[in-house]
Backbone as CSV, one residue per row, in Angstrom:
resi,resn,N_x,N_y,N_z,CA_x,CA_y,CA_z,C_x,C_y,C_z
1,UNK,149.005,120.443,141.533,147.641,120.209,141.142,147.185,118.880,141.744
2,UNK,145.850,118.782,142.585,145.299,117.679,142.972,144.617,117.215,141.880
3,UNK,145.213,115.994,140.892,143.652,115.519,140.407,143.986,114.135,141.394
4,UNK,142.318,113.676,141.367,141.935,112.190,141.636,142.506,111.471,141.516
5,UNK,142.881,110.145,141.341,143.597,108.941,141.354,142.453,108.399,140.727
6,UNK,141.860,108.001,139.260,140.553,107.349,139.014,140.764,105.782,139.373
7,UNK,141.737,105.198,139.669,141.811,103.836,140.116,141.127,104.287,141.999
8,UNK,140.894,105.253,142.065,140.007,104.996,142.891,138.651,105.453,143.828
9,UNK,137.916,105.883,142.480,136.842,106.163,142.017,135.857,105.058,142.225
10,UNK,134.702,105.325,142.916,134.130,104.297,143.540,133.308,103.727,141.804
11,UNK,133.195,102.570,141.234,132.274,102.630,140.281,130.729,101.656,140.904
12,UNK,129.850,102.363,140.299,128.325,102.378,140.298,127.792,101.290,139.579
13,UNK,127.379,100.439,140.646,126.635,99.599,139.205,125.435,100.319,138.926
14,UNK,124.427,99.432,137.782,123.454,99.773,137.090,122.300,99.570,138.088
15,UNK,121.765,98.861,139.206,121.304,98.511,140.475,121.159,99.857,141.452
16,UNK,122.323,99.994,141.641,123.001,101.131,142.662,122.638,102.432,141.905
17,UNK,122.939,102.748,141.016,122.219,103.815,140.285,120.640,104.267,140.621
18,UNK,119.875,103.092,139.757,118.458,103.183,139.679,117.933,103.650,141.503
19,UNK,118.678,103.075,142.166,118.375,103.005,143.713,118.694,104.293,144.021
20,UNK,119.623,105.215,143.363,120.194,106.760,144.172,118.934,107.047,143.234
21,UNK,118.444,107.000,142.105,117.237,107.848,140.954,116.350,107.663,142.049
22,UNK,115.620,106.853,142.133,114.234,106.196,142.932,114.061,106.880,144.457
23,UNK,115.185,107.127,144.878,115.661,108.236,146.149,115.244,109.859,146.236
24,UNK,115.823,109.957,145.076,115.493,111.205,144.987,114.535,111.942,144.104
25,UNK,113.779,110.473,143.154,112.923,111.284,142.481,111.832,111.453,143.501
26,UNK,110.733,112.832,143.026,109.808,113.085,143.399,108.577,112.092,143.434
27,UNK,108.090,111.502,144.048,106.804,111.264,144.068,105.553,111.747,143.709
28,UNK,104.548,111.492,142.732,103.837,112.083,141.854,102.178,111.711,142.702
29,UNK,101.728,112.966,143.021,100.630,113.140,144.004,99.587,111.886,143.322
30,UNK,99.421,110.350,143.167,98.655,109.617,142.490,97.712,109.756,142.613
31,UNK,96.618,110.245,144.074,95.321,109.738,144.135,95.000,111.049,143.662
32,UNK,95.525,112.510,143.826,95.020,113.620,142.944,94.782,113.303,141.558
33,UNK,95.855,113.050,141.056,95.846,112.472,139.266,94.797,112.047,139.037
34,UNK,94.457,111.130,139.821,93.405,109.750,139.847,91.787,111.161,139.588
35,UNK,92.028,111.445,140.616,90.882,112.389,141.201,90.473,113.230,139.785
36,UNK,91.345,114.023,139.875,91.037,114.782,138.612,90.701,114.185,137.421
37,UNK,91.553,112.779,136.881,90.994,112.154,135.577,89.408,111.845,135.415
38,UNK,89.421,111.414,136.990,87.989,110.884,137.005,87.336,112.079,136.546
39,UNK,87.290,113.047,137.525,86.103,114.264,137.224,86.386,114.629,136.131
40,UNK,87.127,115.081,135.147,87.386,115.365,133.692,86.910,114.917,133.101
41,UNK,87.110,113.454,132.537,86.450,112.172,131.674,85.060,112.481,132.252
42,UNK,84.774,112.285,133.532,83.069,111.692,134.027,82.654,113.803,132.897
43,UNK,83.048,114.759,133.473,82.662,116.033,132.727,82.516,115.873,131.104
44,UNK,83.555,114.980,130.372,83.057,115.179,129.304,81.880,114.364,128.575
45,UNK,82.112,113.058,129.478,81.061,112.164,129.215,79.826,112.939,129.507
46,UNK,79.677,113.539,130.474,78.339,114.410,131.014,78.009,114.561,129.774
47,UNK,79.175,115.844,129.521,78.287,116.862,128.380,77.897,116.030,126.745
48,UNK,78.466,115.187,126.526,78.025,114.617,125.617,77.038,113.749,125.377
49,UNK,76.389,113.461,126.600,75.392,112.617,127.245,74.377,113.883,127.128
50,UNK,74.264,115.358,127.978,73.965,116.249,127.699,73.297,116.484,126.289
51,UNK,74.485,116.524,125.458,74.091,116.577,124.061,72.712,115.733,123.463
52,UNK,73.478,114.468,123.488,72.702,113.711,123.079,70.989,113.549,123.533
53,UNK,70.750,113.765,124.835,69.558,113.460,125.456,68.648,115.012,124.543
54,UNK,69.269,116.323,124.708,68.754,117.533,123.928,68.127,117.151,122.171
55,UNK,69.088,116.737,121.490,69.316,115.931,120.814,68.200,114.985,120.339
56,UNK,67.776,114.237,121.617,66.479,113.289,121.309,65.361,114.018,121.961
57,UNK,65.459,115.109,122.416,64.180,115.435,122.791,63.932,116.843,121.954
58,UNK,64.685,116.372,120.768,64.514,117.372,119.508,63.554,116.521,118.718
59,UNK,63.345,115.383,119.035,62.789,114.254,118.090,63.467,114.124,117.148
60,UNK,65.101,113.854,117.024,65.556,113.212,116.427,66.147,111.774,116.717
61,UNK,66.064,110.970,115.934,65.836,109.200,116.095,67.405,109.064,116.863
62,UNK,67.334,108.138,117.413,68.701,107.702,118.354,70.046,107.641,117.090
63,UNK,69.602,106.984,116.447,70.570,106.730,115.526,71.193,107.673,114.732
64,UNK,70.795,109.306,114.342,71.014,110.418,114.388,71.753,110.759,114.948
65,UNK,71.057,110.760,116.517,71.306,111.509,117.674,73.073,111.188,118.419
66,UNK,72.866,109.690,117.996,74.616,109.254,118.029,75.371,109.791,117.241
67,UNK,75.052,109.935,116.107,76.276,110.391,114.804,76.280,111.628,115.122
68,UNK,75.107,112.529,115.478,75.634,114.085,115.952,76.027,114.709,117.030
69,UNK,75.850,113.231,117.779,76.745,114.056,119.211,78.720,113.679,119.007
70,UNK,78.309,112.806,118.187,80.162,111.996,118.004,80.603,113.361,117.038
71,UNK,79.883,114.066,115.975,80.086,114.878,115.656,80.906,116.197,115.889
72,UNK,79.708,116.482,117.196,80.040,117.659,117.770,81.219,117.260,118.857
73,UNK,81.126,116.206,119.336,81.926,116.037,120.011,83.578,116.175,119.826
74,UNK,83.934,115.684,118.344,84.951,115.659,117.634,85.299,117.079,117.321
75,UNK,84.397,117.923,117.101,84.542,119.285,116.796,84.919,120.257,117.715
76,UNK,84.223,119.969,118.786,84.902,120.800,120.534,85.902,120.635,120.687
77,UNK,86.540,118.881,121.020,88.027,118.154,120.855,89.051,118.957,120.142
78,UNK,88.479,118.847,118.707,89.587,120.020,117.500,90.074,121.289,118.276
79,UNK,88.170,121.681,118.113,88.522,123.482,118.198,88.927,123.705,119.416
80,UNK,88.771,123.124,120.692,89.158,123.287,121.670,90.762,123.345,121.915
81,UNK,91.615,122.109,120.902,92.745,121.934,121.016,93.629,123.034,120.164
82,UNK,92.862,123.637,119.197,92.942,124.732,118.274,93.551,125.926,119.351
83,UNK,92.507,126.200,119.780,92.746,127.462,120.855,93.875,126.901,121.903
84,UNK,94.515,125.431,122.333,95.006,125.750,123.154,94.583,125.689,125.052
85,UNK,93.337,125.143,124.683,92.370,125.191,126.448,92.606,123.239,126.677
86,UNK,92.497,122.625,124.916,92.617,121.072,124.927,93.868,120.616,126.282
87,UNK,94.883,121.238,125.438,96.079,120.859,126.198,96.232,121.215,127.624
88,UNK,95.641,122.566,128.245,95.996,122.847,129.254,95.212,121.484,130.359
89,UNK,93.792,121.609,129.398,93.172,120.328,130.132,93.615,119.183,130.346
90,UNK,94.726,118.990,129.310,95.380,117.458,129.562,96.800,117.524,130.299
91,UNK,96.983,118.699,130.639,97.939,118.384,131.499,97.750,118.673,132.858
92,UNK,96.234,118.869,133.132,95.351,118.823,135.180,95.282,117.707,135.068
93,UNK,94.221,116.767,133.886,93.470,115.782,133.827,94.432,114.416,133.652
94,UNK,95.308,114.188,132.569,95.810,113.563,132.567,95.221,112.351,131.793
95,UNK,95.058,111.641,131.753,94.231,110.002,131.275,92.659,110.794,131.152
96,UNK,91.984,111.383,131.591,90.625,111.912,131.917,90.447,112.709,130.630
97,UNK,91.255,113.195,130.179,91.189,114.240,129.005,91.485,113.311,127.667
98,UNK,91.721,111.871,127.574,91.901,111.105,126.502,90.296,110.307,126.384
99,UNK,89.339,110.328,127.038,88.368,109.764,126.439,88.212,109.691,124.707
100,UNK,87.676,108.612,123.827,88.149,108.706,123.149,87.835,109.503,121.932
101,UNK,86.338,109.942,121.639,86.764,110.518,120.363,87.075,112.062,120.743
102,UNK,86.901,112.739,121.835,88.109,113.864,121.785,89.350,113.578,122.312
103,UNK,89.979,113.023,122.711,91.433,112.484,122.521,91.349,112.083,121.643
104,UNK,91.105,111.565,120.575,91.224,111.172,119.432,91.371,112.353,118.268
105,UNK,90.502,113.680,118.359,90.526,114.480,117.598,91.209,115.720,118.019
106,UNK,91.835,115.849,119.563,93.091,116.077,120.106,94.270,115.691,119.397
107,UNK,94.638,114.373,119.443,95.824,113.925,118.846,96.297,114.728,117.307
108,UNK,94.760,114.037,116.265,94.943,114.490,115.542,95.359,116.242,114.960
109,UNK,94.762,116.869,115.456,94.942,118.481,115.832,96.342,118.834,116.172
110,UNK,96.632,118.042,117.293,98.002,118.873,117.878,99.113,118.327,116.970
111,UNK,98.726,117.032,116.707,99.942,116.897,115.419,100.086,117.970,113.811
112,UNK,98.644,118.222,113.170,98.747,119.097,112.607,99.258,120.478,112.645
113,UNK,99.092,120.556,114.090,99.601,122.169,114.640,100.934,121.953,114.740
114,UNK,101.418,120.777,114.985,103.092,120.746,115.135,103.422,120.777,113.732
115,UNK,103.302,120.366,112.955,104.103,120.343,111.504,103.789,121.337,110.892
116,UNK,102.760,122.253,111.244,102.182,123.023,110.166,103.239,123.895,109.393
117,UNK,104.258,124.565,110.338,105.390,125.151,109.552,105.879,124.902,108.397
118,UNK,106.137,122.967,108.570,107.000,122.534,107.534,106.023,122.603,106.313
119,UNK,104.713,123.369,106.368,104.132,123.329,105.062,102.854,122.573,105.399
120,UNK,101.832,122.797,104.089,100.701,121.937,104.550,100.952,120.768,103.863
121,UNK,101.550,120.501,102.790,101.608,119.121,102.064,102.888,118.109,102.465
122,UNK,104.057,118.923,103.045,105.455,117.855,103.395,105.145,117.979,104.762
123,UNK,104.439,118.872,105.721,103.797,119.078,106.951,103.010,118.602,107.749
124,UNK,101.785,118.957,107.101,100.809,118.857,107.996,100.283,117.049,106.824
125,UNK,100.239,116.996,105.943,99.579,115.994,104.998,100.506,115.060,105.543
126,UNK,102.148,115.230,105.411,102.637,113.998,105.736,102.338,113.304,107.060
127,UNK,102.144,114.131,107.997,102.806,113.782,109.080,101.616,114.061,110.028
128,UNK,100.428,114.177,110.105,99.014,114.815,110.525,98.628,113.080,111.602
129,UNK,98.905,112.011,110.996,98.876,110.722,111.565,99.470,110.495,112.597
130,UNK,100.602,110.885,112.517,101.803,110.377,113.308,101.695,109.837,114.683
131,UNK,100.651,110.644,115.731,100.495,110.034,116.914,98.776,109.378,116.457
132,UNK,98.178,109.391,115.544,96.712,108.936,115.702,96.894,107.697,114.616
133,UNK,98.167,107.456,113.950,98.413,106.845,113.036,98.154,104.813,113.396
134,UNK,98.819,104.702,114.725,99.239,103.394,115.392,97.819,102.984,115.756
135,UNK,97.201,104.188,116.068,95.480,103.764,116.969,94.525,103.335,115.803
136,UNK,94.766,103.973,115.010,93.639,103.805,113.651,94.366,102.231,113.105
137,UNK,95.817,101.744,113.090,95.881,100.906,112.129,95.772,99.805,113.954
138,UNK,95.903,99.823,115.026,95.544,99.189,115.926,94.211,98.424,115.951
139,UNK,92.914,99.930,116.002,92.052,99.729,115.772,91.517,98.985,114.510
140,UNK,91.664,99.343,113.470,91.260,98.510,112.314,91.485,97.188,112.499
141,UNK,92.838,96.303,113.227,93.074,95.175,113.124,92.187,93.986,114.045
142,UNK,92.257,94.708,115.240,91.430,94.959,116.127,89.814,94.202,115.668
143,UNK,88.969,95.438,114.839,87.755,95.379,114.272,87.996,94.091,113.455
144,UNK,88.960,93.622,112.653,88.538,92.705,111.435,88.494,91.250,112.720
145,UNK,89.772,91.413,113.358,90.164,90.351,114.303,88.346,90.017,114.929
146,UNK,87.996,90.770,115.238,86.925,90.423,116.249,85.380,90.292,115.198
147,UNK,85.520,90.470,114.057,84.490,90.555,113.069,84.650,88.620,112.246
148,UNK,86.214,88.585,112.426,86.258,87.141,111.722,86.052,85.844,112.910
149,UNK,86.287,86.588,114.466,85.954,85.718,115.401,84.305,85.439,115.305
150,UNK,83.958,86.496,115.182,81.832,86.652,115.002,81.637,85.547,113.765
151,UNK,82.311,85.880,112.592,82.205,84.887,111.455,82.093,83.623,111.883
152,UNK,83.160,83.270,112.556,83.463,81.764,112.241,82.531,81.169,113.559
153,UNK,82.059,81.730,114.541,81.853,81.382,116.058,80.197,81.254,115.477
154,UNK,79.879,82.010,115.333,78.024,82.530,114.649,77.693,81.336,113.663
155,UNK,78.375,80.598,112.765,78.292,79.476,112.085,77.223,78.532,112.800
């Protein structure tokens, strides 16, 4: 039986490694990525811009007209991710498909759809945050941080 001799086995550093990975990984088409995020994001911004302008030339007051396009907007995001068309979009688009309040009501969605098995209350109730969880307590800190800078600066 031939085995090896492991005393003389070439060993790899951690350097030499990363350098054979970086070799042979694939290269990821960037300026397509790029391409597509753009037109995705700039598409949804359209249509919600869309919205909104319909919206005011309903003669309803701007200030309305914001809360019901963020509305609907949040609601396409869901139901869209509901059916399943959300995701396919985010994996052409990439960054383009996270604008934020439908990536935002993406997140929330697909996490509910993942737990839903384990139940709606140890399931979907516990665990419905989980990826939108960090952004909301981000964001909140965020808002006070920049509300107590206004405080004290506005003096």
């Amino acid at each position: 039986m031939n085995t090896p001799d492991p005393r003389r086995w070439k060993k790899i550093e951690v350097e030499e490694y990363e350098n054979l990975v970086q070799q042979v990984k694939p290269k990821p088409p960037l300026f397509k990525h790029c391409v597509w995020a753009f037109i995705v994001g700039g598409l949804i911004c359209l249509l919600a811009q869309l919205i909104m302008n319909y919206l005011l030339n309903q003669g309803i007051d701007k200030v309305a007209a914001s809360s019901y396009t963020a509305v609907i907007m949040i609601f396409l995001g869901a139901f869209l991710t509901g059916i399943g068309i959300y995701d396919e979009l985010g994996k052409r688009a990439g960054a383009g498909s996270i604008v934020p309040i439908t990536g935002f009501a993406n997140a929330i969605v697909a996490s509910a759809m993942e737990f839903k098995r384990e139940g709606y209350i140890f399931g979907v109730g516990a665990r419905i945050f989980t990826v939108a969880g960090p952004t909301l307590l981000f964001g909140f800190v965020v808002a006070v941080l920049i509300g107590l800078i206004k405080v004290f600066f506005s003096s």
